[in-house]
PADO-894912 format. One record per atom (N, C-alpha, C): residue in three letters; x, y, z. Coordinates in pm, whole numbers, plus 50000, padded with zeros to 5 digits. Each point is the difference from the previous one (the first is absolute). Example, Ala and Ser with C-alpha at 12.3 -4.5 7.8 and 13.67 -1.06 7.14 Angstrom:
! PADO-894912
ala513194943150780
ala499115011950000
ala500905012050000
ser499655010549928
ser500825011950006
ser499235010950073
END
This chain:
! PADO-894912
unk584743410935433
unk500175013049939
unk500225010550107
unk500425011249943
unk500235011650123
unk499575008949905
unk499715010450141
unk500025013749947
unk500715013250053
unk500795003949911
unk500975015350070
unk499315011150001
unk500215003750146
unk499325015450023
unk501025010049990
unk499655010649873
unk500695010049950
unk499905008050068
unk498465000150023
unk499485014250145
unk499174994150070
unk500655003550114
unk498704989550121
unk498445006650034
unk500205013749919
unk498275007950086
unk500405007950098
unk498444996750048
unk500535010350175
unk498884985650070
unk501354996950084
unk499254988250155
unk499164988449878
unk500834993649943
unk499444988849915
unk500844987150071
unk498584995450028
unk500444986650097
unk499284985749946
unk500964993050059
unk499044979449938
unk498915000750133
unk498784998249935
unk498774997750150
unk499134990749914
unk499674992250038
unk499274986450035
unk498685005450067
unk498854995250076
unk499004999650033
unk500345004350149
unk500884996450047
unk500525003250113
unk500444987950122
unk500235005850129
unk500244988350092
unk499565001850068
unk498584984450098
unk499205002350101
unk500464991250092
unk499144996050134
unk500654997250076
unk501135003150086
unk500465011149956
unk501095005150071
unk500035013650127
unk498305008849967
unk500265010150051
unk500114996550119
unk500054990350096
unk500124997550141
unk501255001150061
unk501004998549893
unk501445005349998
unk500355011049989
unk499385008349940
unk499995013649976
unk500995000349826
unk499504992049932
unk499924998349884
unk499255003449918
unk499565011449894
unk498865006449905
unk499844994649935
unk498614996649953
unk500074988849893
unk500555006849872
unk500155011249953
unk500355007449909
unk499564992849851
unk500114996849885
unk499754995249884
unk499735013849893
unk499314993949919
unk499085012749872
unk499375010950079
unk499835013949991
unk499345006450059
unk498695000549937
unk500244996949859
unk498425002049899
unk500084985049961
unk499364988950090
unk499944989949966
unk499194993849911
unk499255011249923
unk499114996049885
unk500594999749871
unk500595011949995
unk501175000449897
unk500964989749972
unk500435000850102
unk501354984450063
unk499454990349930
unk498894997050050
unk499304985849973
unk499644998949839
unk499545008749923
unk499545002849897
unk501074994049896
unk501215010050063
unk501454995749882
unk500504989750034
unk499624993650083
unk500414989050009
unk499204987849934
unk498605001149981
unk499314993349965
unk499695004149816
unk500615011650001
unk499945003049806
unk501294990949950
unk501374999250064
unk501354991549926
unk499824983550045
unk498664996650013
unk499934987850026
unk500194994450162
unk500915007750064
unk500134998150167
unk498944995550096
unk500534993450089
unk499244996350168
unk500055016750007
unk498785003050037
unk499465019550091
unk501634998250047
unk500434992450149
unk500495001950055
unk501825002749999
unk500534999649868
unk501435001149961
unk500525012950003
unk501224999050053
unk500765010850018
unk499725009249834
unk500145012850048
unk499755008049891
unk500775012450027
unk500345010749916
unk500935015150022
unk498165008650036
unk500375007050163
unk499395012150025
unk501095011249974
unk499045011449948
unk500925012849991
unk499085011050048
unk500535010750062
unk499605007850053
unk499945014449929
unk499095009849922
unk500265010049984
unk500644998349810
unk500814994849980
unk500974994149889
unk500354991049974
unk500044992449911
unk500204987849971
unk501364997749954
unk500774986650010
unk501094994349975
unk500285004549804
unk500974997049989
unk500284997549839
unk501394988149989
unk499064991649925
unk501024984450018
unk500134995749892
unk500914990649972
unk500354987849864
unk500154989350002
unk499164991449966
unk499984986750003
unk501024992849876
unk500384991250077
unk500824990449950
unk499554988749862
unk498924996750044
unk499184989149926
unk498355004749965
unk499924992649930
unk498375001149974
unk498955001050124
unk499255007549987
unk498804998350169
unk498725010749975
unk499314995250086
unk498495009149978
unk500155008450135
unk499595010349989
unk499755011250086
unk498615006350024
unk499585006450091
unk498665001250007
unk500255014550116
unk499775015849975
unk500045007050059
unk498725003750081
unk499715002550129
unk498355004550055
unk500275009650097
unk499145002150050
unk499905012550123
unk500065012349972
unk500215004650002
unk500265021350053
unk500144998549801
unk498955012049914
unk500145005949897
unk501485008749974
unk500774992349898
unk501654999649982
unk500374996549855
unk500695011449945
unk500264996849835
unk501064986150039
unk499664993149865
unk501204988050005
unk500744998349889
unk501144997949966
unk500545001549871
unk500604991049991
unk500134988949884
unk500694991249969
unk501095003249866
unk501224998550045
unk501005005449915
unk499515014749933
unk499615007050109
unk499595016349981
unk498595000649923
unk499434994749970
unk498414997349926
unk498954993950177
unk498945014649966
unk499494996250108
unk498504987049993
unk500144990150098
unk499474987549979
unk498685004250093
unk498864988950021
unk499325005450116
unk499944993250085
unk499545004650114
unk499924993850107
unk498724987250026
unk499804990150084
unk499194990050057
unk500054994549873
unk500784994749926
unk499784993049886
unk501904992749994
unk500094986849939
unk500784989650001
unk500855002849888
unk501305007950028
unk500925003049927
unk501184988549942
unk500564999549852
unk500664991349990
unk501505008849981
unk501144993150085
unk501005011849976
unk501104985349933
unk501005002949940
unk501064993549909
unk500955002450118
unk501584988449946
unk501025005450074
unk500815007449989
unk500265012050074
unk500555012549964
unk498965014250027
unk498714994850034
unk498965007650006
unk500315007850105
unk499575015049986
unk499775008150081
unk498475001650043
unk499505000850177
unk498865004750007
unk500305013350078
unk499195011149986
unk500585006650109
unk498095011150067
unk500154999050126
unk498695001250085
unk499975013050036
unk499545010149956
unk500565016850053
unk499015002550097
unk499925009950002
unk499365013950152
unk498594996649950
unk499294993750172
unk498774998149953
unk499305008949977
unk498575007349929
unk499545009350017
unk498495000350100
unk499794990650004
unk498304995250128
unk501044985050018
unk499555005850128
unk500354990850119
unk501215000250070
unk500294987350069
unk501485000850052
unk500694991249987
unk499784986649934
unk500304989750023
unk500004989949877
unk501354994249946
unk499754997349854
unk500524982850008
unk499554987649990
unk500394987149968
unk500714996449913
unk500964990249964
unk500254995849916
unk500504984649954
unk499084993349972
unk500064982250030
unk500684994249877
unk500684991550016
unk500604989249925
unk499844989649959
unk499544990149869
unk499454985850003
unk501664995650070
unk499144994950092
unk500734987250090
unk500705006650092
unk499875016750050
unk499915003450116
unk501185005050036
unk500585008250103
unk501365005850035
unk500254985650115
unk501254991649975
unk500794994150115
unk500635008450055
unk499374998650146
unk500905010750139
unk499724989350073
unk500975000150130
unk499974992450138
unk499405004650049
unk498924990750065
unk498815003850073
unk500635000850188
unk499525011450046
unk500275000250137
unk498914994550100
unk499494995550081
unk498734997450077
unk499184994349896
unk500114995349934
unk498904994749869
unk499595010449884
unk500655009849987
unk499475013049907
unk501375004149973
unk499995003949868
unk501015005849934
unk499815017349955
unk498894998350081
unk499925018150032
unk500875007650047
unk500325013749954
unk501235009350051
unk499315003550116
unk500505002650137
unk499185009950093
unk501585006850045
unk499805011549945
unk501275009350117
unk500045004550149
unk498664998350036
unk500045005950153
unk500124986150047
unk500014986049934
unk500594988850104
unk501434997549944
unk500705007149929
unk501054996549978
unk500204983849857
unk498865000349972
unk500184989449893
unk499665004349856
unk501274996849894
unk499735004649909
unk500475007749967
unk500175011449855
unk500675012249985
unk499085002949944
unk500595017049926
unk499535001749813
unk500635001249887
unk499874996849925
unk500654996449870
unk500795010549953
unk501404998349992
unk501085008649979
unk500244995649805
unk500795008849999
unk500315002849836
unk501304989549979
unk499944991249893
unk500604990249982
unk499854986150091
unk498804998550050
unk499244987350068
unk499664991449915
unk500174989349994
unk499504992549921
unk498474988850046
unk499404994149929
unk498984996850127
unk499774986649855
unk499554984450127
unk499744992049904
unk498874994050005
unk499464999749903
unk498644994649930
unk500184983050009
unk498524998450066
unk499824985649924
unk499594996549900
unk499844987049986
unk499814990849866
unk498684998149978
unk499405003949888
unk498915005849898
unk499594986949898
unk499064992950009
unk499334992749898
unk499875010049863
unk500414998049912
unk500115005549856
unk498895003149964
unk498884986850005
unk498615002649994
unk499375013950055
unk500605005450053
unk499835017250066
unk500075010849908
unk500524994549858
unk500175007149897
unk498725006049974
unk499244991449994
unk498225001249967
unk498855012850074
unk500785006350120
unk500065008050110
unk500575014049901
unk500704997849915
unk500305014749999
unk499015009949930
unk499785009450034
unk498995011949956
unk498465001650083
unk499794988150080
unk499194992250049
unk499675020050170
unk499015003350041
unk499945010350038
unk498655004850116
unk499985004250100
unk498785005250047
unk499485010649950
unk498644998949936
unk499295007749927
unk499065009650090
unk499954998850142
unk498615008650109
unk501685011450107
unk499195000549993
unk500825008050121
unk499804994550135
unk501325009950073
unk500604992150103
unk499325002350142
unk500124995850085
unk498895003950112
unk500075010050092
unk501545003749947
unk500005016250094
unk500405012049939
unk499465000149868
unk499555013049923
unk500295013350068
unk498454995650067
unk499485010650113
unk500974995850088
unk500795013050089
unk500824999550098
unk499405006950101
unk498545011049974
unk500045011050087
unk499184992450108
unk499004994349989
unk499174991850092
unk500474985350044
unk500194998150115
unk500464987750147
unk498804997350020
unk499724987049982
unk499284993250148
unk500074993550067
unk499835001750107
unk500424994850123
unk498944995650124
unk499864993250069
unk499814998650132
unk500135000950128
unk499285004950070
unk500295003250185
unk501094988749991
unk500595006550047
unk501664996950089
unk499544995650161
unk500954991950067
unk499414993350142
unk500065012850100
unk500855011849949
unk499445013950134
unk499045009249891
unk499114997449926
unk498905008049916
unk499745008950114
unk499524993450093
unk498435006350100
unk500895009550112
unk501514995750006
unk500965013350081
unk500045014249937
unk499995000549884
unk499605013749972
unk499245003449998
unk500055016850001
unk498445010850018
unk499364999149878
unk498315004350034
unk499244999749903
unk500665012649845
unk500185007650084
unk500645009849881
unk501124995649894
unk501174991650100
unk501104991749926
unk499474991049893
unk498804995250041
unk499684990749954
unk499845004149832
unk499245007250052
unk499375011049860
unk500845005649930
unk500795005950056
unk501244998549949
unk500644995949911
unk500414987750034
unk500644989349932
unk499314993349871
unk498725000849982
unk499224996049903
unk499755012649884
unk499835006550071
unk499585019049877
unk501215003949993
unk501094995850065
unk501375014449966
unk500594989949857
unk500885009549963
unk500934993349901
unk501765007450040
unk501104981850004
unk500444999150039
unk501645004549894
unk500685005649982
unk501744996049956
unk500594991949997
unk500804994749928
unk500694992050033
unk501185007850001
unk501264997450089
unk500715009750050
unk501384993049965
unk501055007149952
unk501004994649921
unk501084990650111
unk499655000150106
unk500794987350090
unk499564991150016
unk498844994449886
unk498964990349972
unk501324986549918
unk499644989250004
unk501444983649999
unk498994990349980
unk500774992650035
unk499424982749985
unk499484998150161
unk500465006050042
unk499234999650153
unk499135003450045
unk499265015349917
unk498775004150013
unk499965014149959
unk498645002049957
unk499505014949961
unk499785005250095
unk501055015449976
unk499685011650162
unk499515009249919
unk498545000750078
unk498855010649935
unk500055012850055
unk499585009449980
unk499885012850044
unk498675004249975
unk499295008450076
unk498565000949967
unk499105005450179
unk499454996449993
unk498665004150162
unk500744985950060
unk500425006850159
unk500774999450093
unk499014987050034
unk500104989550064
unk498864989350078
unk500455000550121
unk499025002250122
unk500114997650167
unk499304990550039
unk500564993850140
unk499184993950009
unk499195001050113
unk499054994550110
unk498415003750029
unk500855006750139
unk500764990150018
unk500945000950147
unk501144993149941
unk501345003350129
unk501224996849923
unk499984985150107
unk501044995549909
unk499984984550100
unk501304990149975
unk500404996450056
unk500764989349957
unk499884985949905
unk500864999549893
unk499664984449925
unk501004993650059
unk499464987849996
unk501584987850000
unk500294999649829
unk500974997949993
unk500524994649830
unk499294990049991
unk499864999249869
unk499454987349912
unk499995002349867
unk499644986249938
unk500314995749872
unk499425013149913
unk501075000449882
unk499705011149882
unk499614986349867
unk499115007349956
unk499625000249860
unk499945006049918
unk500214992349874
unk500495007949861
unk498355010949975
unk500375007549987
unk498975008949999
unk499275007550109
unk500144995850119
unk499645004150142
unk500365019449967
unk499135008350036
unk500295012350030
unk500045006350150
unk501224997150016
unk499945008250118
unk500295015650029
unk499685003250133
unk500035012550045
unk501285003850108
unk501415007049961
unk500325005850146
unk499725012350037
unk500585001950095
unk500305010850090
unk499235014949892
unk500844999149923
unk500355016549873
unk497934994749943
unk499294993249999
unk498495000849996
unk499994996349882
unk501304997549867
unk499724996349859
unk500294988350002
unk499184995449921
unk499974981249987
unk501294998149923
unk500244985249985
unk501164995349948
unk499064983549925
unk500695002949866
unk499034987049937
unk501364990350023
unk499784988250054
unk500754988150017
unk500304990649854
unk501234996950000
unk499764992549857
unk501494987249996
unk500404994649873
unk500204987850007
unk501705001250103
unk500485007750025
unk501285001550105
unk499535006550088
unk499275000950053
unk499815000150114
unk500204999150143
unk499975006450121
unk500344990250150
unk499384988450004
unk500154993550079
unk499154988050016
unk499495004850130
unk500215007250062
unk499045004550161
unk499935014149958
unk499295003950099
unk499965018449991
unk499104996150117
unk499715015750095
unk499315006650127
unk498875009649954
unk499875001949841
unk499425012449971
unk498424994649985
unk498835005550067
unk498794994349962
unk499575002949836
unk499304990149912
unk499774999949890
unk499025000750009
unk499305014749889
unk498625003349974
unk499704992149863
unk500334991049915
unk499664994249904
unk500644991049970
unk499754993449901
unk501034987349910
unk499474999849891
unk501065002049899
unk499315003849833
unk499444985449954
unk499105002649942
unk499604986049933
unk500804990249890
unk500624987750051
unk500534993949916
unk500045004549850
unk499155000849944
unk499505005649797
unk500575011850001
unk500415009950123
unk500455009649981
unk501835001250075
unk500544990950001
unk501105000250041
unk500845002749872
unk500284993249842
unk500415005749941
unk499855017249922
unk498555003350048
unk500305014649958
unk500755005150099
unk499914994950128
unk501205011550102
unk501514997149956
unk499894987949986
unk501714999149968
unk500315007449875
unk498995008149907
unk500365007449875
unk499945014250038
unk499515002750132
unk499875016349992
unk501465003550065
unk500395011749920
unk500975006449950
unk499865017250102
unk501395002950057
unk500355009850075
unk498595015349956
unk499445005350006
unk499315006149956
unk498434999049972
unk500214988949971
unk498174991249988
unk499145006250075
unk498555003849974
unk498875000450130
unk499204986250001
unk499564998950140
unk499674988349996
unk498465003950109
unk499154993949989
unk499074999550089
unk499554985250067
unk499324996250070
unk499514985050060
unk498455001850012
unk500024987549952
unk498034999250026
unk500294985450107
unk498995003150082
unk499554988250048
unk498964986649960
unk500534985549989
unk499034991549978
unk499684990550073
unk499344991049996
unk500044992050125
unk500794987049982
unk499954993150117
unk501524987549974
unk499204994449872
unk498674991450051
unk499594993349900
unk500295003849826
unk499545012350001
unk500245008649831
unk501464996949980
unk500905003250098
unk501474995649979
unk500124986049912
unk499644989650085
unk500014989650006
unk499604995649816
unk499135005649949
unk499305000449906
unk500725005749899
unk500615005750037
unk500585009549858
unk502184993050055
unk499334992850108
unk501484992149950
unk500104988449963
unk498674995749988
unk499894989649926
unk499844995649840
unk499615014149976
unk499895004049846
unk501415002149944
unk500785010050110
unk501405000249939
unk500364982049988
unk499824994850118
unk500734990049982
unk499454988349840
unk498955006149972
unk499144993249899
unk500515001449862
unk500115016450010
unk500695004349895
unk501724997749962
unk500314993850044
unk501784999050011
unk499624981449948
unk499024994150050
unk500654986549950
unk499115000749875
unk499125008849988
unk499254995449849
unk501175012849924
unk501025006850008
unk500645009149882
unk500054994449916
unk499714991049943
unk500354997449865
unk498135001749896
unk499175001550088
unk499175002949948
unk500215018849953
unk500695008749998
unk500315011749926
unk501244998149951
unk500774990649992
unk500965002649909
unk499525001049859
unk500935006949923
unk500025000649824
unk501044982449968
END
């Protein structure tokens, strides 16, 4: 089956979970930015978490399917309309052939999914069929694209209406937590303080590469030289200009800038949802608490079917 894109959105791309192993090349792993979401719609139309799926940015696509198929919209709060009747979201849509879905202007958040039983077929580059534009792999979905679906056990019929009934885990956008970063103890006691009591912007040259905050300046104790090294998805670093920069799934794979934090795994999909304007603040927790509350996420993703309807 296929599906024709009437309107592509704004920056609606095929992303997968992403591609690892590669940053040593200077390859981003890039994938889902809200990989809870990702994972979710993928796991409501019957899917492996891990199948190519439509990210959209800001606006969503409006498409027509060819054949019969289940759809499953998640992420960023976004009217959805099926043949102009609005449907809802995190719940297992059945569309006919000839069907229109169409994904408009989100209103909370930034970031809207949209999964397919039996998944978007794209050519996978490095093992991921993730779009990344700053490595040159991949595009975004232009108007009159067609994109093809795989093959769907029928038995999937049983799936439709089928829905997450709790809410999603990054509601709350205004509070980060995070952990000392490996230069924590290079900044001043005041920065420090700083960085925990101020509340931050998100500043409209904010991407898939990272949130540029605006907010109380960070210095550090003495100035010093870094060597480069490895970036992580979520790593906050600090340059020169004293405002942090939240790291995220396109990313460098090196940077020189010392990092006063690293958001906590459970909290990586609320950053990938905050939106040009957002305030944001950071609490500090400790690795272990991290550790703990990413194990719950991870707890909660394979038991989802204990809140479905």
């Amino acid at each position: 089956m296929s599906v024709l894109i009437k309107q592509p959105g704004f920056l609606s791309m095929v992303m997968d979970s992403g591609r690892y192993g590669w940053q040593r090349y200077g390859i981003s792993p890039s994938g889902a930015i809200d990989p809870w979401s990702f994972m979710v719609g993928n796991m409501l139309v019957g899917n492996e978490r891990n199948m190519p799926a439509l990210e959209a940015t800001v606006r969503g696509p409006l498409f027509e399917v060819s054949e019969e198929c289940l759809v499953a919209v998640t992420g960023a709060q976004t009217p959805v309309r099926l043949n102009g009747v609005e449907v809802p979201q995190w719940q297992v849509l059945y569309l006919k052939p000839g069907d229109t879905l169409e994904v408009g202007l989100v209103e909370k958040g930034m970031r809207v999914y949209v999964a397919f039983a039996g998944g978007i077929v794209a050519e996978e580059y490095f093992g991921s069929a993730s779009a990344s534009l700053p490595n040159g792999i991949g595009r975004r979905l232009r108007q009159e694209d067609q994109l093809l679906i795989g093959k769907w056990d029928r038995l999937r019929l049983g799936l439709i209406g089928r829905r997450v009934r709790e809410g999603v885990p990054w509601e709350d956008t205004s509070i980060i937590r995070v952990t000392k970063g490996p230069q924590w103890y290079w900044f001043s006691d005041v920065s420090l303080e700083s960085f925990l009591s101020g509340v931050y912007r998100v500043d409209s040259n904010s991407d898939r590469m990272a949130l540029r905050l605006s907010g109380k300046e960070l210095f550090l104790k003495k100035q010093g030289n870094l060597l480069s090294e490895g970036n992580v998805w979520g790593g906050i670093q600090v340059p020169g200009s004293g405002l942090p920069i939240a790291l995220l799934a396109d990313r460098q794979t090196v940077g020189g800038y010392p990092k006063i934090a690293i958001i906590a795994g459970v909290d990586l999909p609320k950053a990938g949802q905050l939106r040009p304007g957002d305030m944001v603040s950071f609490v500090l927790i400790a690795e272990s608490e991290a550790e703990a509350l990413w194990q719950e996420y991870l707890y909660g993703l394979n038991h989802i079917r204990a809140y479905w309807d």
